[in-house]
N, C-alpha and C positions, 0 to 999 in steps of 0.2 A: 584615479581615473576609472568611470563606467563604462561599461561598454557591451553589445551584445553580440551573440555567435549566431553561427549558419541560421536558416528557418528553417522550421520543419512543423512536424506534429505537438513537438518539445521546443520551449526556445529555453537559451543558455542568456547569465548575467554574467558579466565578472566585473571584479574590481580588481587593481594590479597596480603595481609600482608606477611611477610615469617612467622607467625606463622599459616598460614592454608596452608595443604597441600593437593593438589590434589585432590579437592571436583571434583565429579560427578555435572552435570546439575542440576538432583535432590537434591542433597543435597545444591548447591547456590540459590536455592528455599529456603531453609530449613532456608538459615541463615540469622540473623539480618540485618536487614537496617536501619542503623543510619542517619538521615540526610536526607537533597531532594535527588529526586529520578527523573533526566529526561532524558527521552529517544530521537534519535533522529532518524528517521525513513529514507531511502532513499532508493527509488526504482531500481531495479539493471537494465543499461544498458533500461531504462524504453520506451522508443517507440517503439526502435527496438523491446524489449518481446511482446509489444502488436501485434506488427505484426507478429511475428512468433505465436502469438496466434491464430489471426485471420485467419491466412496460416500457417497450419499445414507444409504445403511440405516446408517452408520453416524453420522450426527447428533442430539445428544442422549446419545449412551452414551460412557461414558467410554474415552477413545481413547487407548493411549502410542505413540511412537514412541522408537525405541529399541532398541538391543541384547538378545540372547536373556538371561533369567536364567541357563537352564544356560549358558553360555560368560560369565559375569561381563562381561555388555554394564553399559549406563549407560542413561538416559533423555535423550535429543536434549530432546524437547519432550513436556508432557502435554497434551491438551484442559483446560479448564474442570471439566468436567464430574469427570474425574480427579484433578483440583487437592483437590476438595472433599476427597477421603480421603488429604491430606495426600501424593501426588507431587508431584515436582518436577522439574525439569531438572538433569541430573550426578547424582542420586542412581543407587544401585547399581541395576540392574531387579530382584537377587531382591528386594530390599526395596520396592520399588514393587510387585511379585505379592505378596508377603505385604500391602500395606495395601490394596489393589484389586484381589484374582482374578477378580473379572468386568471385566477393563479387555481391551478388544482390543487386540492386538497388532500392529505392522507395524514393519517395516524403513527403513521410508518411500522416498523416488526425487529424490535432489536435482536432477537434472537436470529436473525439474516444478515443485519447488520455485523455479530459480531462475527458471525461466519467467513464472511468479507475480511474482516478483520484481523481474522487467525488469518486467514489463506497471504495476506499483506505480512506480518508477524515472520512467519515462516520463510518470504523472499528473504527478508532482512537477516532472518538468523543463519539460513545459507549462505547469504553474501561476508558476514562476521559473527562473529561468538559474543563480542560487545554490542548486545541492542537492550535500550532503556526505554520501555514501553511507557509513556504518558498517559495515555488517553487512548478513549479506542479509533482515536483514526490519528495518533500523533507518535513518533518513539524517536529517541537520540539513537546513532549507530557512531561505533568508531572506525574508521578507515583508513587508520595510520596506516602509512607505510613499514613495514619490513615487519609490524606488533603481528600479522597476520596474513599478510599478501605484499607482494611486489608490483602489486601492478597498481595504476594512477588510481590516488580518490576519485579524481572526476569521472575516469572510466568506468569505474565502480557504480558511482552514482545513475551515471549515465545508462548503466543496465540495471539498475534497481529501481529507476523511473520505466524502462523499457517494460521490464516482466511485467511491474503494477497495470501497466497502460492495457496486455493481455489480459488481464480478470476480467475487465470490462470498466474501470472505474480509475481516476487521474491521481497522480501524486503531484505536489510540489517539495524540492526541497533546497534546503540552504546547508552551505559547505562551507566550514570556517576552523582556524583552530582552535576556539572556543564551542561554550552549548549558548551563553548568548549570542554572539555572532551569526551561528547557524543557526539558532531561532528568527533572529530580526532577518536575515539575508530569506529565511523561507516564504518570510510575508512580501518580502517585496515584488514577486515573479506572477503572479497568481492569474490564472490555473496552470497546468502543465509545467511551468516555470522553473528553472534551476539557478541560481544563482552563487556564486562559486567567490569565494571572497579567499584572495592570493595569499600567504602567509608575509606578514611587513605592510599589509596594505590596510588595518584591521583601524588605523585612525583616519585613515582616507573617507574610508568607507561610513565609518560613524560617525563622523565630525559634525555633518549639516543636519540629521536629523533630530526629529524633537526628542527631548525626552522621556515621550508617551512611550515610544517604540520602544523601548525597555523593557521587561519585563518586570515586577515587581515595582513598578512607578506608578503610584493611581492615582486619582483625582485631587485626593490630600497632598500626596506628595510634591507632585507637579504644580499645585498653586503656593505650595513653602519656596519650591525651585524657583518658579515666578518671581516672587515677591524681594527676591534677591536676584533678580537680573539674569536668572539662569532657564535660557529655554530651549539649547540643543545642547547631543550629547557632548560635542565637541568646549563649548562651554563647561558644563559638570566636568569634564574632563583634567581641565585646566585649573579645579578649586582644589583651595586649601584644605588639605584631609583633616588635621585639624577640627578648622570651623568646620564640617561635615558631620562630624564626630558629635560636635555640641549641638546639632539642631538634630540629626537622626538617631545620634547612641552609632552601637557598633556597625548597624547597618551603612552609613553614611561614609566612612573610608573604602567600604565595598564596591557602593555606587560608583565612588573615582574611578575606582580600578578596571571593573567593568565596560562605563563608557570610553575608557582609554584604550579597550579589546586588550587587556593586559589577564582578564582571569584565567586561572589553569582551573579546569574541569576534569573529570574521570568520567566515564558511562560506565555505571554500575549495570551488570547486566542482572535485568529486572524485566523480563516476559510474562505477564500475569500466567500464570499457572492455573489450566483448567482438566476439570476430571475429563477425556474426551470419551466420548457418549458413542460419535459416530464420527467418521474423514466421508468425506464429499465432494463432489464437482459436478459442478452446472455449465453448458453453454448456451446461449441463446441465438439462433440464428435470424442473420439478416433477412432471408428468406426464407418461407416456413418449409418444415420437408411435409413431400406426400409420398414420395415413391419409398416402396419398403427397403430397396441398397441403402439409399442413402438415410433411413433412419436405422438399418443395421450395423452401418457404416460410422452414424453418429454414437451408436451405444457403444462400438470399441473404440473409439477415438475418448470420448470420456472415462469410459473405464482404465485406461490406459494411463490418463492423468491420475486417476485415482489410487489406483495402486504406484505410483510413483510415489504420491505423498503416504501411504503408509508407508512404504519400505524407509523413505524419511523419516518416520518418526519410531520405526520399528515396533509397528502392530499390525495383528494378525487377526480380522474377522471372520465372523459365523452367521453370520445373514446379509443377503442383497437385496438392497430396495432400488428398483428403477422408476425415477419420476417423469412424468411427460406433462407438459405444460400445452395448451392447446390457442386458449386464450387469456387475456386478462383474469379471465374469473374461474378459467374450468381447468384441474390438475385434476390427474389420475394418478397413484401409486400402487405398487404391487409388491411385495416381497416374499422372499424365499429362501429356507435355510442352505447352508453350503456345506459338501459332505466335510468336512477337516476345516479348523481356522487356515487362511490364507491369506497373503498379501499378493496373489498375479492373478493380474486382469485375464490372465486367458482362461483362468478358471471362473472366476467370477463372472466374466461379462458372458460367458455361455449359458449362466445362471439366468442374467440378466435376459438374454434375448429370447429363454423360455417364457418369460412372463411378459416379453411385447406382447404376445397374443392374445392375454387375457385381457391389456386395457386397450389395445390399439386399432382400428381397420383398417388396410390401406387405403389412399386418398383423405383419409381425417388430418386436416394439417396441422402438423406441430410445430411448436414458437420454441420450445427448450427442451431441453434432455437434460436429467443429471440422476448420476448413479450412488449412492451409499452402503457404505460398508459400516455393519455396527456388531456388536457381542465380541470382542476384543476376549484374545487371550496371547501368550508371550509366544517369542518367534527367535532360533536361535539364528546365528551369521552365518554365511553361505559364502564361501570363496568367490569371486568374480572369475567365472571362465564361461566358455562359450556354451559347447558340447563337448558329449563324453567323448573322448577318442575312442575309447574300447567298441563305441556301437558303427555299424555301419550301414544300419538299413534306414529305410529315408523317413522314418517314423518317430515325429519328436516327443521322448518321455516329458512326464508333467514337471520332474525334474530339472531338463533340458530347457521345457519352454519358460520355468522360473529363471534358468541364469543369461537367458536371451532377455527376459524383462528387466536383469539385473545389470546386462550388456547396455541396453538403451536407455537405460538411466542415468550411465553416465557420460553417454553421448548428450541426452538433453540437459544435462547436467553443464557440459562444456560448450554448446552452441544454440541451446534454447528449446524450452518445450516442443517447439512447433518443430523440431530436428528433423523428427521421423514423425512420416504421415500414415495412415491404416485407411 
């Protein structure tokens, strides 16, 4: 049985025994999970969103990224929005201009792209120590029960769709006890989408579709499948492993297994691994600042974020860059070194808000703010406490104000970045 939960910003799928009927979101939190639990995460329509992030004016209109028509480019990625007049990713771009001449065009910036990408990477590897990164907007996570938390897969997911939604850019993903399963259940929801496939319910769930939605079935294989009367997986499912065997070799007893949601998976934890150069964060505002509070306001609030994620990955930088975004086309940056490596915003963003002055005037309206920290050097652990007891005067040392930064870490840690506001 299908079925779907509450509406919201997020909508939920499930599939489930016919003896549970019509649970709420809440209550697929509520119920038992037997068996592995892996999710698989994949970013919706992922380049084009970060550029309708970065360029607000272009949200809502249909967006390609993608090579020139005159020079016989291709399409990387469409928006949504462009999907609807039939684009696609790999199609030719004259043929995407001929079914969308109102689609905007861009080149896109992978080097942004993967930035987005770590900063996604990172929820995941918080949320479990099992994440098997695919692709740069794709990764398997594991969310068994008891391998690593007690608390529900779905509830899991259901914060790990949440955090992504705050970057500024959408996840969908698929929950099953398979990496097939949660692959095919990811495509089905899209955008926003979760889909949540019950453990026992894994042939329910597979039975009616074709057997394109497979993965590693392709055009070859699908017209041998044909040609013998097999067109969903629930069919494949049902053959003789055997005759499987004689028409595919060893892949062909695989296939059964699979489309029956019978295979056992691992998530090899496999996070591409990169030299980091520099940790960072951007916000873009709905509406632009012009008063100098609230763009001083906006460079501790990001800073804030930032030295969160170092203290995450335990690095300690030597120079501050504050970026100011103005319009689509006009960024200012300034940097400046910082007396000691560090990882707390209250040293850094002080850094930071000396060099507002040299790019900024008040009333000049800004679209984004984002702060970087770069020249890494090593950073030893710090006990989690408040302040010293020994002091008592109302004057917080740089020491004091590092383990209040280390305090509200794991407050947003437990209740979500946005916990504590500056």
């Amino acid at each position: 049985m299908i079925g779907h939960s509450d509406s919201g910003a997020s909508h939920y799928t499930y599939a489930m025994s016919e003896h549970i009927t019509h649970p709420s979101s809440a209550a697929l939190e509520m119920l038992g999970w037997s068996g592995p639990a892996i999710g698989l995460m994949d970013l919706d329509a992922f380049f084009a969103s970060v550029e309708q992030l970065d360029h607000p004016e272009w949200r809502g209109r249909p967006l390609i990224v993608g090579g020139s028509a005159s020079r016989r480019g291709v399409v990387s990625t469409a928006s949504y929005e462009a999907r609807v007049y039939g684009v696609h990713s790999a199609m030719p771009s004259a043929a995407a201009q001929r079914l969308c001449p109102e689609a905007i065009w861009t080149r896109g910036n992978f080097a942004r792209y993967r930035e987005v990408s770590d900063q996604v990477m990172d929820i995941l590897v918080d949320e479990t120590p099992r994440v098997e990164q695919v692709s740069i907007d794709e990764a398997f996570f594991d969310v068994t029960p008891a391998h690593f938390s007690h608390e529900s897969p779905v509830a899991i997911c259901k914060r790990i769709q949440e955090r992504i939604a705050k970057l500024g850019v959408s996840a969908s993903i698929g929950l099953g006890v398979n990496k097939t399963v949660a692959k095919i259940a990811s495509e089905r929801d899209k955008p926003r989408g979760m889909t949540v496939v019950l453990p026992g319910s894994e042939p329910a769930f597979l039975a009616p579709l074709d057997v394109g939605e497979m993965s590693g079935i392709g055009k070859a294989t699908r017209s041998v499948l044909a040609g013998i009367g097999i067109h969903t997986l629930g069919e494949l499912a049902a053959c003789d492993e055997r005759q499987m065997e004689k028409l595919f070799g060893v892949a062909g007893p695989r296939m059964v297994c699979r489309a029956a949601g019978k295979e056992r998976s691992e998530v090899c934890t496999r996070v591409k691994k990169r030299e980091v150069k520099s940790v960072s964060n951007e916000r873009t505002f709905a509406t632009d600042l012009k008063e100098s509070r609230d763009v001083r306001a906006a460079i501790k609030h990001v800073a804030a974020l930032t030295g969160t994620r170092l203290r995450r990955k335990g690095l300690c930088g030597t120079e501050v860059t504050l970026k100011l975004k103005f319009d689509a086309t006009h960024t200012r940056t300034a940097s400046a070194p910082l007396p000691s490596p560090t990882d707390d915003e209250h040293v850094f963003a002080q850094e930071a808000l000396r060099l507002l002055e040299s790019i900024w005037r008040q009333g000049t309206p800004i679209r984004l703010v984002g702060i970087s920290i770069s020249g890494f050097a090593g950073h030893s652990s710090h006990q989690l406490m408040l302040f010293d007891d020994k002091k008592d005067d109302q004057t917080l040392s740089s020491h004091d104000l590092r383990r209040l930064a280390l305090a509200t870490d794991e407050v947003k840690k437990r209740f979500g970045d946005y916990a504590i506001a500056y």
